[in-house]
N, C-alpha and C positions, 0 to 999 in steps of 0.2 A: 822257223818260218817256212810255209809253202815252197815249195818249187814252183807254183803259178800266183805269177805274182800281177798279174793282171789289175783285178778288184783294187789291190792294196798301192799301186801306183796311181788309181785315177782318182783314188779319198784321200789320200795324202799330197799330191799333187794337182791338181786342178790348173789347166793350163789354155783354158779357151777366153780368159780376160786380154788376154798377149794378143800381136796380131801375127808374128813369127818367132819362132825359136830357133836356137844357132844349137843342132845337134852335132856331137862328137862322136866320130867312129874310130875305134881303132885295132878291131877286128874284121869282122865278115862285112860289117858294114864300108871296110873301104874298097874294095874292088867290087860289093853286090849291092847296089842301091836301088833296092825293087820297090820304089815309092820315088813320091812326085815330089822335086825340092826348088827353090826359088834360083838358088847358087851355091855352089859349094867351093870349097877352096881348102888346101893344107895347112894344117894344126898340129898345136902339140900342147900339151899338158906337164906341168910339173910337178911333184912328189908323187907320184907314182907308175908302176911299170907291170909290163902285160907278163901273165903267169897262167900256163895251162892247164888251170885248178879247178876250174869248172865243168861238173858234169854235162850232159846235154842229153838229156830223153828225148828231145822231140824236134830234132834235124838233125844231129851226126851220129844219135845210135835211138835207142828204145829205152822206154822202162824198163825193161828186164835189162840193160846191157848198154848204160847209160855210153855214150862218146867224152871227148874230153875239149871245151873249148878254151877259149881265153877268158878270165876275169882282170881284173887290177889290182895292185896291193900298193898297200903306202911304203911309199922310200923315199925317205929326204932325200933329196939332192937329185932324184933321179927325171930323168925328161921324157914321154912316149909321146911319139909323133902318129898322127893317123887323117884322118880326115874330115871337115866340119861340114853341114848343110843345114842349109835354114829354109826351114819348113813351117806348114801351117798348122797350128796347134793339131786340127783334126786329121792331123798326120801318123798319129798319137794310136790313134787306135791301132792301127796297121803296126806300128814303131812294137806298142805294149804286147802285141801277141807275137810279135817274133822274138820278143823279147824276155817271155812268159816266165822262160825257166829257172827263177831265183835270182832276176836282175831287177832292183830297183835305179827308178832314175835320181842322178846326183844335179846339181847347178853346181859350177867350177869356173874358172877362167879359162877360155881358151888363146890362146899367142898365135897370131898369123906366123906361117914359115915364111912368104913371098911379098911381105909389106909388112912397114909398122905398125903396133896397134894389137888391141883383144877386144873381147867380147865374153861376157856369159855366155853361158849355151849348158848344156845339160848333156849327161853321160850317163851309162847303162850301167852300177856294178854290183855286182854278184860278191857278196860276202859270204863271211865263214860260217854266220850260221842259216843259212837258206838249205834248205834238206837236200839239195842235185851238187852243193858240193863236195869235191874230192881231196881238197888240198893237194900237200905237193908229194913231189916223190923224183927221183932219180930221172936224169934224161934219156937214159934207154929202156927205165920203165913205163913212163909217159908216153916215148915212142911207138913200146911194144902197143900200149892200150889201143894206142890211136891207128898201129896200123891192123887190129882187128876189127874195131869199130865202122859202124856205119848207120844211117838211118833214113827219113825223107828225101833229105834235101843233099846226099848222097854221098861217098865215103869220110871218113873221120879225116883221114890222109889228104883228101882236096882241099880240103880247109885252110888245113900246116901249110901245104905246097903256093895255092893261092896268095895267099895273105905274105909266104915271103916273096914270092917273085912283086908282088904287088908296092912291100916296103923297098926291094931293089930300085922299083921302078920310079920310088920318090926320092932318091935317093939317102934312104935311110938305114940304120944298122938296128938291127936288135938282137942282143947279144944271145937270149933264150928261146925265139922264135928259129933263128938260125941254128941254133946246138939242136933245139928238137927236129931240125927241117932234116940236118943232116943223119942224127940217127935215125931216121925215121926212112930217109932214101937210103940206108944201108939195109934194109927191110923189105924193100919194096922193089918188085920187077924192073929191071933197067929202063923197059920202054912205057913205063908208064907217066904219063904227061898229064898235062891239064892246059887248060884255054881261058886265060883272063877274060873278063868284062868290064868293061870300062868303068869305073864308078863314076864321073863326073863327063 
């Protein structure tokens, strides 16, 4: 399958009969939400958990020197927390091209963390046979990748960093976002930081 997966998300999915959809982030979409949402509120998902398997040509490195982001994989029993927002189907468009790089969208349940109750909503994932990805590989070879990588939307390493101060901030744990955060600041200049953005 393409790495742009644009075309192939809006023929197979068709999402403008809805008058809102309930999306799931639980990557970059939870502390960067550069689009317009009705409300959003924390979530989580069941059988599956975040895995830095996915390549990224086109915001944390290049074609030539792909970055590495998060995808999902299936694991019974497992729970990832992230972020929901309900948006207007023609949110989609904006959603599909940041999305481009070998992410199709899934419909899932999602489980309120701060009240009872779910909702459908839909989720972005990048499987194993889409061309941009990497699978897996050791956590301070994953680290090393990511802390040479870089691309538009600006180091490989802001990414890891963001995204865990971000799950700190909801108070949540993820077992492999943290092993990679810390190899990864074993890598990396003492004083280098980063500046959250609020996602909600």
């Amino acid at each position: 399958m393409s790495h742009n997966t644009i075309a192939l998300n809006q023929q197979r999915q068709p999402l403008h009969h809805l008058e809102s959809v309930w999306l799931f982030g639980y990557g970059s979409l939870i502390y960067k939400a550069d689009f317009p949402f009705l409300q959003c509120k924390p979530a989580c998902i069941y059988g599956w958990q975040r895995r830095f398997w996915q390549g990224s040509h086109d915001h944390r490195g290049t074609p030539e020197a792909p970055g590495r982001v998060l995808t999902l994989v299936e694991a019974p029993g497992a729970r990832c927390a992230g972020m929901a927002y309900q948006v207007t189907p023609d949110t989609f468009e904006h959603l599909d091209h940041r999305e481009k790089n070998g992410y199709l969208r899934v419909f899932t349940d999602l489980h309120w963390l701060e009240e009872p109750g779910q909702s459908e909503g839909l989720v972005y994932l990048a499987s194993a046979d889409n061309e941009a990805y990497l699978g897996p590989d050791t956590d301070a070879a994953i680290a090393a990748h990511i802390a040479q990588s870089a691309g538009p939307s600006g180091p490989n390493s802001e990414y890891v960093l963001k995204l865990a101060q971000a799950l700190r901030d909801m108070n949540e744990a993820d077992e492999h976002v943290f092993a990679i955060e810390q190899a990864l600041l074993e890598r990396l200049p003492a004083n280098d930081t980063v500046k959250l953005t609020p996602g909600c």
